[in-house]
VMD Tcl script that builds the backbone (N, CA, C; Angstrom):
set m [mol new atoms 462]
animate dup $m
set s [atomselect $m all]
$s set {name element resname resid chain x y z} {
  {N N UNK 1 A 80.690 73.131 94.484}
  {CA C UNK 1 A 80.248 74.504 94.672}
  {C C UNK 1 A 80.763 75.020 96.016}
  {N N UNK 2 A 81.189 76.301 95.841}
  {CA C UNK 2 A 81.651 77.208 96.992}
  {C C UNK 2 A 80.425 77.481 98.011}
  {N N UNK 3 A 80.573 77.638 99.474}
  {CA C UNK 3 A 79.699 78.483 99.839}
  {C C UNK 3 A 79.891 79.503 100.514}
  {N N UNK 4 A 78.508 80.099 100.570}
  {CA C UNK 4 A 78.552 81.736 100.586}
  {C C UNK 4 A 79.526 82.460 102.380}
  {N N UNK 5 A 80.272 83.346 102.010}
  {CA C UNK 5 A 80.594 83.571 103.180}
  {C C UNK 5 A 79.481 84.323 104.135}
  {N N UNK 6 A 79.740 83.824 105.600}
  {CA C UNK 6 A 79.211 84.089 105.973}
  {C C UNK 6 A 78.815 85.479 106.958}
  {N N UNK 7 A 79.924 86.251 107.367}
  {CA C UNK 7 A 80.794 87.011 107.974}
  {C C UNK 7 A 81.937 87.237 107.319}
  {N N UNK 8 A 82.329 88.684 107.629}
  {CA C UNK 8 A 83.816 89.006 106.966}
  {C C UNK 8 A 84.531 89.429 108.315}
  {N N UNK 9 A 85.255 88.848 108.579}
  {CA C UNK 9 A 86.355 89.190 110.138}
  {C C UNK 9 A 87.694 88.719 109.751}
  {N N UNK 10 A 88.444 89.622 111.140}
  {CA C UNK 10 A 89.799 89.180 111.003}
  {C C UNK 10 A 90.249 87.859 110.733}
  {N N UNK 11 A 89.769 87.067 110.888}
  {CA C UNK 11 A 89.960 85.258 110.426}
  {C C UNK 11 A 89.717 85.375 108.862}
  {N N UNK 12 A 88.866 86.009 108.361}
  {CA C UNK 12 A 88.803 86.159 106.757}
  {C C UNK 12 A 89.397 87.078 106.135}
  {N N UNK 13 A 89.835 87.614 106.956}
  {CA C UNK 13 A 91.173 89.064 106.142}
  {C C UNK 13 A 92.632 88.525 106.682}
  {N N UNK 14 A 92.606 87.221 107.431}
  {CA C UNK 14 A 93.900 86.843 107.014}
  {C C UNK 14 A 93.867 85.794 106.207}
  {N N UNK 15 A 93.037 84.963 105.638}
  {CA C UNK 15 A 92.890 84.310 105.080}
  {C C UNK 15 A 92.988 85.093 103.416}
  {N N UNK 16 A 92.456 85.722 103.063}
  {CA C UNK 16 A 92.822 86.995 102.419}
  {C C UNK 16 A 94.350 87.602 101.910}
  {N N UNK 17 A 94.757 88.072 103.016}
  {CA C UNK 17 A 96.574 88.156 102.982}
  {C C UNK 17 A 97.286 86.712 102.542}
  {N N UNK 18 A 96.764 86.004 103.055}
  {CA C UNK 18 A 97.166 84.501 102.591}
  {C C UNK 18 A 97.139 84.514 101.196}
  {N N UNK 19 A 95.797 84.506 100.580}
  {CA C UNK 19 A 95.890 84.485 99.345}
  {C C UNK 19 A 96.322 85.046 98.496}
  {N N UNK 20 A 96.621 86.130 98.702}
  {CA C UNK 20 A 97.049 87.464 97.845}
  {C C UNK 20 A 98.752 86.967 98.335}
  {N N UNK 21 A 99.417 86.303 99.194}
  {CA C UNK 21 A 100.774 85.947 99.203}
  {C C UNK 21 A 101.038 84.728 98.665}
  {N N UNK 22 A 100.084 83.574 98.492}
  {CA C UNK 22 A 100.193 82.688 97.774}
  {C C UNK 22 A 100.114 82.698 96.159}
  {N N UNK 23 A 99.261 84.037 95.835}
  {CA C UNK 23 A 98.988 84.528 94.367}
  {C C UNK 23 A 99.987 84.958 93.498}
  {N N UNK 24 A 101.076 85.903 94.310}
  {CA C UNK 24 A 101.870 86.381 94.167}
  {C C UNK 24 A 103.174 85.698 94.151}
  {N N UNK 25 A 103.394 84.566 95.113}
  {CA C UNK 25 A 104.251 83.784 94.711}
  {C C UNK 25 A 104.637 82.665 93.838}
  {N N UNK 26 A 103.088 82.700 93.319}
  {CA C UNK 26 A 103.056 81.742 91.991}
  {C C UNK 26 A 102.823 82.689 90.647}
  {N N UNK 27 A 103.025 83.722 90.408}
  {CA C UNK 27 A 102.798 84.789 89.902}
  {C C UNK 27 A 101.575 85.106 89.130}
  {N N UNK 28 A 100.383 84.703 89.943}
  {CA C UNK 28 A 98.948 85.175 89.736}
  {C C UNK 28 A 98.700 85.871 89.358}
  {N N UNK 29 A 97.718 86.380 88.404}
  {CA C UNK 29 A 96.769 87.825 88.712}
  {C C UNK 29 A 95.225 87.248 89.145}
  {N N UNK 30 A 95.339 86.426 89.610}
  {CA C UNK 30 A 94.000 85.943 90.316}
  {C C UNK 30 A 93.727 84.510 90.976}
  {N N UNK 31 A 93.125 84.719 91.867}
  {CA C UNK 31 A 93.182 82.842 92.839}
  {C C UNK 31 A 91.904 82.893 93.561}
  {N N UNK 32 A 91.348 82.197 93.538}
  {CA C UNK 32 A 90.226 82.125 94.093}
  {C C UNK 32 A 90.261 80.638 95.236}
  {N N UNK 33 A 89.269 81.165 95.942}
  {CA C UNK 33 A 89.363 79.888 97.600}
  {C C UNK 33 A 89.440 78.462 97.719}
  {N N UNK 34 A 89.230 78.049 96.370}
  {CA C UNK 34 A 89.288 76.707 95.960}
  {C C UNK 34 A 90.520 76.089 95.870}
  {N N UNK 35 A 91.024 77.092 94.989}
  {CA C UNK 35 A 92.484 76.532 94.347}
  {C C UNK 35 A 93.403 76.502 95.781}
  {N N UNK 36 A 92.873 77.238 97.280}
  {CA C UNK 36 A 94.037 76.887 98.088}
  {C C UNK 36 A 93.456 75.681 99.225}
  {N N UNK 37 A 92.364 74.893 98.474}
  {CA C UNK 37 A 91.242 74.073 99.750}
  {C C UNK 37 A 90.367 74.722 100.238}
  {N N UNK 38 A 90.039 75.805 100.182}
  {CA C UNK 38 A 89.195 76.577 101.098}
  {C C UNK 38 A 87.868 76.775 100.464}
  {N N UNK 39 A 87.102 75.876 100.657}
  {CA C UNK 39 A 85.213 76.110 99.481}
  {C C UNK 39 A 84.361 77.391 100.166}
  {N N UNK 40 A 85.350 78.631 99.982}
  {CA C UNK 40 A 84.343 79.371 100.247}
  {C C UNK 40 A 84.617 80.326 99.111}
  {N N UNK 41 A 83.460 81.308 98.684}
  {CA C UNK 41 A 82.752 82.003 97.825}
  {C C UNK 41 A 84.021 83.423 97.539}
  {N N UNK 42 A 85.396 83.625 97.695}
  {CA C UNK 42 A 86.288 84.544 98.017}
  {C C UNK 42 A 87.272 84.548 96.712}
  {N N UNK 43 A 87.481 86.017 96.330}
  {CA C UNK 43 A 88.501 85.506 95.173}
  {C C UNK 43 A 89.237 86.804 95.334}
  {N N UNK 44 A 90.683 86.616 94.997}
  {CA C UNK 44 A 91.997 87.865 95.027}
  {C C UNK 44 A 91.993 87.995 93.316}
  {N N UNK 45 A 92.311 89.525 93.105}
  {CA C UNK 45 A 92.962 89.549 92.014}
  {C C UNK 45 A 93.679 90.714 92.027}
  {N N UNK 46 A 94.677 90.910 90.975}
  {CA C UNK 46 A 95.578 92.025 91.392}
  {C C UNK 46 A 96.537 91.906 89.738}
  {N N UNK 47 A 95.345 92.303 88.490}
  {CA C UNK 47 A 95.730 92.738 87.359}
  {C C UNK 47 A 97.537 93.148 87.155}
  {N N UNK 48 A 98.263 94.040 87.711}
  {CA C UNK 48 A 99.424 94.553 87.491}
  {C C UNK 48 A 100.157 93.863 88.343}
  {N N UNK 49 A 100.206 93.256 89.524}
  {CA C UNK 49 A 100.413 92.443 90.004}
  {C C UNK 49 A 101.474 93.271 91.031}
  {N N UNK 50 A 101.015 94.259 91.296}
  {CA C UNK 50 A 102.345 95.394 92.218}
  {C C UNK 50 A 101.352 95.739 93.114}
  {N N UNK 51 A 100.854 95.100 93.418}
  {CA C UNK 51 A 100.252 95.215 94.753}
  {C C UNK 51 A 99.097 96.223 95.095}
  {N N UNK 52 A 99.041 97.654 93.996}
  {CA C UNK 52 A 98.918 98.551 94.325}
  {C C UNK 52 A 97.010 98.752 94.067}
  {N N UNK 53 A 96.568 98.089 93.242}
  {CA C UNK 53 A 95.506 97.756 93.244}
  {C C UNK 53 A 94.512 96.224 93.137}
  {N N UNK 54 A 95.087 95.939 94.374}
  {CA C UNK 54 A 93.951 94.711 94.870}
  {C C UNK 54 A 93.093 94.447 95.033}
  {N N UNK 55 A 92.574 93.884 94.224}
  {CA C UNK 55 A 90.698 93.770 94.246}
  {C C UNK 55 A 90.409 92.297 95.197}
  {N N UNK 56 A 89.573 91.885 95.956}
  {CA C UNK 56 A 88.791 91.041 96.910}
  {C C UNK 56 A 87.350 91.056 96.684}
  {N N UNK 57 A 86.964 90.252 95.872}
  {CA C UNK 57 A 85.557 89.880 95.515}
  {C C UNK 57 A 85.419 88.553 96.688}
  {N N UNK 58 A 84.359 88.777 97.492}
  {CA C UNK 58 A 83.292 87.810 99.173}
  {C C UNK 58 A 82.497 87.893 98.555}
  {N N UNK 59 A 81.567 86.483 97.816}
  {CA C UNK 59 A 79.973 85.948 97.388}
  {C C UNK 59 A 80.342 87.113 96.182}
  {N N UNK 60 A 81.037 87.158 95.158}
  {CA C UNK 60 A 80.466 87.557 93.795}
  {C C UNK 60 A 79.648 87.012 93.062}
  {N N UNK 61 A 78.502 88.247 92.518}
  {CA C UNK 61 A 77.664 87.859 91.333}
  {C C UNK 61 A 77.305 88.485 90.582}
  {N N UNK 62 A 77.712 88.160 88.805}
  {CA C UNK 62 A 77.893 88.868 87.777}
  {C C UNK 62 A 75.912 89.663 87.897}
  {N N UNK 63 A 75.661 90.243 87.644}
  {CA C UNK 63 A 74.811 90.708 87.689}
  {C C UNK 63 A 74.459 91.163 86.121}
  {N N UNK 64 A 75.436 91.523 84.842}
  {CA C UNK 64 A 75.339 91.935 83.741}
  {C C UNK 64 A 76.708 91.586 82.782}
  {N N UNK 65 A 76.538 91.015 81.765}
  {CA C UNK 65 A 77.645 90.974 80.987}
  {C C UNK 65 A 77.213 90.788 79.239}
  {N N UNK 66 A 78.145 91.439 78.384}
  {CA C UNK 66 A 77.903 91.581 76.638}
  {C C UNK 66 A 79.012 91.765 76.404}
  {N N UNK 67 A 79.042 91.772 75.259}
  {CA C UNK 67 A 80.028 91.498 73.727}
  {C C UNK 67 A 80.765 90.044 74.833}
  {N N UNK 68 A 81.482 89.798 73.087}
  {CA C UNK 68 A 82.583 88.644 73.238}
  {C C UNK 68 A 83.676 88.624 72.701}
  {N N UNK 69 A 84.432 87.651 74.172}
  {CA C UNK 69 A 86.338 88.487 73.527}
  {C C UNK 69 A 86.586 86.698 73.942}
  {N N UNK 70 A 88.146 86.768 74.501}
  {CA C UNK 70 A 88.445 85.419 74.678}
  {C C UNK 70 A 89.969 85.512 74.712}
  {N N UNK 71 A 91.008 85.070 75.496}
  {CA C UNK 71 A 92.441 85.267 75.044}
  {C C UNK 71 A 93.012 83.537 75.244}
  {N N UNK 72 A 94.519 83.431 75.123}
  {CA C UNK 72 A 94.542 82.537 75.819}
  {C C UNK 72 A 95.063 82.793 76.947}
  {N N UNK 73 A 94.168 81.731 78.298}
  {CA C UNK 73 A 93.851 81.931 79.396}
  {C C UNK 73 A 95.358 80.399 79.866}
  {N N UNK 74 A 95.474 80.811 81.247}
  {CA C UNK 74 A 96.357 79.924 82.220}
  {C C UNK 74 A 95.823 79.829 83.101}
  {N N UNK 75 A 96.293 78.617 84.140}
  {CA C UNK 75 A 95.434 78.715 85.667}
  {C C UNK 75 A 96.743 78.289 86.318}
  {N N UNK 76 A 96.670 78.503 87.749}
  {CA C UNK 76 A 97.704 78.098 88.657}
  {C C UNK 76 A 97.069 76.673 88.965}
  {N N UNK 77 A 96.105 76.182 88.586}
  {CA C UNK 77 A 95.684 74.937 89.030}
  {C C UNK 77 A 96.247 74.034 87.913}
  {N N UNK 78 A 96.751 74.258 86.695}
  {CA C UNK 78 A 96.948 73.224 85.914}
  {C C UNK 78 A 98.163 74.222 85.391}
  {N N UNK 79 A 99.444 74.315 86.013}
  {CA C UNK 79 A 100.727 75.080 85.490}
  {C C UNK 79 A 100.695 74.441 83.895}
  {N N UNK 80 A 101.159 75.364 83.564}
  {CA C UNK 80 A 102.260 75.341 82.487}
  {C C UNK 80 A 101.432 75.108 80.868}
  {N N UNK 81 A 100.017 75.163 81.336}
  {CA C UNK 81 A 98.781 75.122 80.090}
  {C C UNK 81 A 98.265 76.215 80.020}
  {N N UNK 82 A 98.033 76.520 78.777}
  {CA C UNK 82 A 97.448 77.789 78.065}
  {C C UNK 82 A 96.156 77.200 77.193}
  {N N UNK 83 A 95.090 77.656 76.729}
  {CA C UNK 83 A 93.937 77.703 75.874}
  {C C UNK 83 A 93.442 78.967 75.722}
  {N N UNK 84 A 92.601 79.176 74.686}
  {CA C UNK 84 A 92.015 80.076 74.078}
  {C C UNK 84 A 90.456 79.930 74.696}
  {N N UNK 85 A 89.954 80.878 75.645}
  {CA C UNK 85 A 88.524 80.677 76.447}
  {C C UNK 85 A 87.790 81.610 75.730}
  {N N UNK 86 A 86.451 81.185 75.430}
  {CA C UNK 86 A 85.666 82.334 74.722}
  {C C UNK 86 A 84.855 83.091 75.945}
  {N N UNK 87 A 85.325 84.421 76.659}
  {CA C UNK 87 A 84.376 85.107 77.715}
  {C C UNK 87 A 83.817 86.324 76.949}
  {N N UNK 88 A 82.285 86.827 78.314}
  {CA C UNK 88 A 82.217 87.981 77.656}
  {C C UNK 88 A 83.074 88.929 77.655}
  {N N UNK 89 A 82.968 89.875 77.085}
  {CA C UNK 89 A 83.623 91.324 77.177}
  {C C UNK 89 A 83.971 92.102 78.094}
  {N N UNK 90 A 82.519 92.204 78.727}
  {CA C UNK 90 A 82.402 93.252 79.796}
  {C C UNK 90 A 81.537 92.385 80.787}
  {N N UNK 91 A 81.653 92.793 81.947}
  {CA C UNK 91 A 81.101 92.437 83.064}
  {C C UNK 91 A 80.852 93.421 83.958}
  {N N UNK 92 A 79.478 93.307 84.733}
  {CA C UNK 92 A 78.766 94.010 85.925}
  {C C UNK 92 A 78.972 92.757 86.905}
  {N N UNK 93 A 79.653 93.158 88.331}
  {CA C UNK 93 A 79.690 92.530 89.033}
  {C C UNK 93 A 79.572 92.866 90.609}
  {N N UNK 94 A 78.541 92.195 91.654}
  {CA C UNK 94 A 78.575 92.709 92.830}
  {C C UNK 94 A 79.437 91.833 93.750}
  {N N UNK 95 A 79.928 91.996 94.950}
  {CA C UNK 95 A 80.354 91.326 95.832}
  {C C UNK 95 A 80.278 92.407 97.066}
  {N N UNK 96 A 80.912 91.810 97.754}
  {CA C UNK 96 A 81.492 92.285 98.847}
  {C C UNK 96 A 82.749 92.698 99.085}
  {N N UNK 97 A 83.682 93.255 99.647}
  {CA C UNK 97 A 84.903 93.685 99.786}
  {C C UNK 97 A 85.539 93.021 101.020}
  {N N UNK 98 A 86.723 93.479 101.500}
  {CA C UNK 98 A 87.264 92.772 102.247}
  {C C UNK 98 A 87.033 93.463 103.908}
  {N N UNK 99 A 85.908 94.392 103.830}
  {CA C UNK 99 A 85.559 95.063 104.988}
  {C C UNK 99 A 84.244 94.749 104.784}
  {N N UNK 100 A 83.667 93.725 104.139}
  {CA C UNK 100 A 81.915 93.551 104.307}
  {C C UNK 100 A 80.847 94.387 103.814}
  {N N UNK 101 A 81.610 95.938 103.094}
  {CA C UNK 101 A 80.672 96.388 102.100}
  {C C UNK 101 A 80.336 96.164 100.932}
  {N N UNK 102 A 79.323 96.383 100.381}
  {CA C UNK 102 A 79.140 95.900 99.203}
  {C C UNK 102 A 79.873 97.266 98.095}
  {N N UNK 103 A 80.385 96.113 97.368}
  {CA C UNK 103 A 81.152 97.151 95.791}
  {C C UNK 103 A 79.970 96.284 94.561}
  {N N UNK 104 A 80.040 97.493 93.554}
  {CA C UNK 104 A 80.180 96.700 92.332}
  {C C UNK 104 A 80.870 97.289 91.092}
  {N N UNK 105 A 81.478 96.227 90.454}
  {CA C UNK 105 A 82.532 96.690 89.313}
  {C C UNK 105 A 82.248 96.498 87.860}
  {N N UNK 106 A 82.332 97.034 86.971}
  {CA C UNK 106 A 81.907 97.236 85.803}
  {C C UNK 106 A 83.280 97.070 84.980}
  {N N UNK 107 A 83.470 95.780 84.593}
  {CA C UNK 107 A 84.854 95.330 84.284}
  {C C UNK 107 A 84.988 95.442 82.983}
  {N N UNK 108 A 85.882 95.535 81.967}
  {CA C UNK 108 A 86.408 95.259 81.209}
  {C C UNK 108 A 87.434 94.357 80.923}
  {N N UNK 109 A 88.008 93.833 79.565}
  {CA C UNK 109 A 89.024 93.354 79.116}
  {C C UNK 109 A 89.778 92.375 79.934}
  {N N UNK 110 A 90.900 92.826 80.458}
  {CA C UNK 110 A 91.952 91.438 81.251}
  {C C UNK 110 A 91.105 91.140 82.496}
  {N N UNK 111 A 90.723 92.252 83.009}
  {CA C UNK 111 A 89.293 92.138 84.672}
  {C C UNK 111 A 88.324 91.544 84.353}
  {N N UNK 112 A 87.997 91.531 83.503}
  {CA C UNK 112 A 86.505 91.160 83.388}
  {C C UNK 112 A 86.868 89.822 82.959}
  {N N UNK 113 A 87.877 89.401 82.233}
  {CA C UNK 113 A 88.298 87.823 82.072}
  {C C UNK 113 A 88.557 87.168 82.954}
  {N N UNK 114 A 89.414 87.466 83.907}
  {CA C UNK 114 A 89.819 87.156 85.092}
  {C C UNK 114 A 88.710 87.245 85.899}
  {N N UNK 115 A 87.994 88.135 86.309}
  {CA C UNK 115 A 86.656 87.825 87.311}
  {C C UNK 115 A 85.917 86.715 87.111}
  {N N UNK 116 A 85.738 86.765 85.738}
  {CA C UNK 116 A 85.104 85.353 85.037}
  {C C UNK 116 A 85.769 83.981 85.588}
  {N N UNK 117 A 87.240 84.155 84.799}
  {CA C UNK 117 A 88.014 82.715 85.610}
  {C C UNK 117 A 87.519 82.651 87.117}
  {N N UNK 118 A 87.605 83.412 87.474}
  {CA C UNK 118 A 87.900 82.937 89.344}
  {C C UNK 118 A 86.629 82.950 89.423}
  {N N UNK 119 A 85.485 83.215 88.925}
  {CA C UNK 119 A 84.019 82.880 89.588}
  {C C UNK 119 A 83.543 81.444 89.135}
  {N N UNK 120 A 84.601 80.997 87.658}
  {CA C UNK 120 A 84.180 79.942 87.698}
  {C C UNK 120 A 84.641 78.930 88.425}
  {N N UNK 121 A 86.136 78.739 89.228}
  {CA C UNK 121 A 86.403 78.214 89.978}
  {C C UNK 121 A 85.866 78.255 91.521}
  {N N UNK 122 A 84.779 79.051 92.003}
  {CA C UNK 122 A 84.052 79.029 92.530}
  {C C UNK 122 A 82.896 77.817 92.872}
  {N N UNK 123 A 82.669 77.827 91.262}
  {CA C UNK 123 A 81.193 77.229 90.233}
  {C C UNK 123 A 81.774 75.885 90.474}
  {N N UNK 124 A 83.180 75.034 90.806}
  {CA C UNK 124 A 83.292 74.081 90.228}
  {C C UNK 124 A 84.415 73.617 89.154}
  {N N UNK 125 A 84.018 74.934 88.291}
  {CA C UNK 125 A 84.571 75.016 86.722}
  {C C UNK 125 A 85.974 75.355 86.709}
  {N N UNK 126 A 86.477 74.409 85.559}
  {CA C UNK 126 A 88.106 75.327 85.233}
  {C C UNK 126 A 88.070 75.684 83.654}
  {N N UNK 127 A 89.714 76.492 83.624}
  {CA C UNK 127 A 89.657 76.996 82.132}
  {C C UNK 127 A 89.081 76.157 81.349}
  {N N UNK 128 A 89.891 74.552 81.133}
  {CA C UNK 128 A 89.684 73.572 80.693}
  {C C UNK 128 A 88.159 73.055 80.187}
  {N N UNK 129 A 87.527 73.222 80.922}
  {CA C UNK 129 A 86.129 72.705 80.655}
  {C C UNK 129 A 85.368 73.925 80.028}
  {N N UNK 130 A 85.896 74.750 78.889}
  {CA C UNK 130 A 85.629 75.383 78.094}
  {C C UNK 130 A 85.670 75.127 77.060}
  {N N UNK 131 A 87.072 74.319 76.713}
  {CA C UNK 131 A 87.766 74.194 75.013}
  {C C UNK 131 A 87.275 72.773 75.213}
  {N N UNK 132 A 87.442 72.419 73.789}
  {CA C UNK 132 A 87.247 71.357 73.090}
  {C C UNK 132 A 87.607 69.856 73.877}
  {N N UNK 133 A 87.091 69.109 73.681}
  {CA C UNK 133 A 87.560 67.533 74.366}
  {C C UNK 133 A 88.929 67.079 74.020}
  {N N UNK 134 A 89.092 67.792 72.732}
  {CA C UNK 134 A 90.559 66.682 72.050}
  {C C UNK 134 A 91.732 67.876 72.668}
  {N N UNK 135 A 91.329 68.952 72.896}
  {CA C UNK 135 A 92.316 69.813 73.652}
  {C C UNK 135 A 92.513 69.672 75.387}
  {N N UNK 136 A 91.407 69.378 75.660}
  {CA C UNK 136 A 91.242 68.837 77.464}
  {C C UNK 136 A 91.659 67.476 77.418}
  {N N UNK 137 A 91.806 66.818 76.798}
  {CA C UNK 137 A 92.779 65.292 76.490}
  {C C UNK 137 A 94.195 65.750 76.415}
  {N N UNK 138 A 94.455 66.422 75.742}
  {CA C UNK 138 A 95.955 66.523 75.246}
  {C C UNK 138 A 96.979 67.277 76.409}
  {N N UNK 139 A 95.942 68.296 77.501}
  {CA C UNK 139 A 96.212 68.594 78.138}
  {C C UNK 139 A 96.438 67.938 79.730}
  {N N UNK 140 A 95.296 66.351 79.520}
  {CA C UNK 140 A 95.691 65.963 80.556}
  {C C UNK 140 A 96.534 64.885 80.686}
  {N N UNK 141 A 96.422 64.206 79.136}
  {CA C UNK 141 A 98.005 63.618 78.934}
  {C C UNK 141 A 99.425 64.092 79.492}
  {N N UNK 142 A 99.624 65.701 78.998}
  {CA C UNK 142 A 100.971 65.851 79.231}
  {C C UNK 142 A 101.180 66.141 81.024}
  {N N UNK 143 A 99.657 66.526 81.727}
  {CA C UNK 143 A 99.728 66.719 82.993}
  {C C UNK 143 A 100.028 65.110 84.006}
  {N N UNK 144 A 99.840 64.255 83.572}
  {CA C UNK 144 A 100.320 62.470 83.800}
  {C C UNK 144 A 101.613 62.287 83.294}
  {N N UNK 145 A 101.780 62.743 82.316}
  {CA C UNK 145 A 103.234 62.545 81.881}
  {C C UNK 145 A 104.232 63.230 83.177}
  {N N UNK 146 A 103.685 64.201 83.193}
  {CA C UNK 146 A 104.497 65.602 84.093}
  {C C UNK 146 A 104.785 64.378 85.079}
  {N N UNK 147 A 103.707 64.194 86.052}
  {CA C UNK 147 A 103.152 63.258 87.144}
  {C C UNK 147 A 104.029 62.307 87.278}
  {N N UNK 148 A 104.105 61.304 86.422}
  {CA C UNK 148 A 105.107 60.239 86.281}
  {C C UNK 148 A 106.361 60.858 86.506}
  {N N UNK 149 A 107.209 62.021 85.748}
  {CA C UNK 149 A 108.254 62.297 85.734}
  {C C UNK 149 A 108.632 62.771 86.864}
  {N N UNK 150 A 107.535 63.289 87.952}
  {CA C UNK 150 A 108.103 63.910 88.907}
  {C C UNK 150 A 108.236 62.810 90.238}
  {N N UNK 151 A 107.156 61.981 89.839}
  {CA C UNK 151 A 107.107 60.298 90.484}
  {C C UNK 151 A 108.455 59.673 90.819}
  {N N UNK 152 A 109.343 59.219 89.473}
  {CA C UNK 152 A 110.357 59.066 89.069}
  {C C UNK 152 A 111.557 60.137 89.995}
  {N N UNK 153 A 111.518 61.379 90.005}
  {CA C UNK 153 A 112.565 61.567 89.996}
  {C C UNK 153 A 112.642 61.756 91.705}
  {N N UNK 154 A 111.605 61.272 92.573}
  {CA C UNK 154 A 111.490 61.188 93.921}
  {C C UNK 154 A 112.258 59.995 94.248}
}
mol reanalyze $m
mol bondsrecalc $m
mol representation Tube
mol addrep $m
């Protein structure tokens, strides 16, 4: 489990730029503080991925969510795997912003999936520990296989 930030300052708005340049160079639309070592409560996302609307959720919490959708989902933590995640629909969500006020967003569709992903990597949780066992096997087979091959070619 992440914990809660505690303060938002220039040390956490470059940490911030960090992420949103590390997101982008792995071609993200979302990363949350975990996936770069960092166990704190912070997540980037940036849907179109042009920079132009960047969202920064500090201590998000869904506060409301209904209906059910699901696509297949990817993570930068386990390249090159795809699954089918069952999320809700819509999401109510509060946080903080990257200036320490409080927002809240009333998400839909690809946002509201993605807020989901990155809060669960927050939680602990990855895509993976959604789908089925014989699919989280098969997936971590070929991620050892990968492993070995890249072992090898060092």
């Amino acid at each position: 489990m992440c914990e809660p930030v505690a303060q938002v300052d220039d040390e956490l708005n470059q940490f911030i730029d960090d992420m949103f340049d590390t997101m982008y160079e792995h071609e993200g639309i979302g990363l949350a503080a975990p996936q770069v070592g960092v166990l704190k409560r912070v997540i980037t996302i940036d849907i179109e991925g042009d920079k132009t609307n960047q969202v920064v959720l500090i201590n998000p919490e869904i506060l409301e969510s209904c209906g059910e959708t699901g696509i297949e989902e990817g993570c930068l933590s386990i390249p090159g795997h795809r699954a089918l995640v069952p999320r809700k629909e819509k999401v109510k969500v509060k946080a903080l912003n990257r200036k320490g006020e409080e927002v809240i967003y009333e998400a839909d569709g690809l946002f509201a999936i993605c807020i989901q992903h990155e809060i669960d990597h927050l939680n602990g949780v990855l895509f993976v520990d959604h789908i089925s066992a014989l699919k989280r096997q098969r997936i971590k087979e070929k991620m050892q296989k990968l492993k070995k091959q890249i072992e090898r070619a060092k």
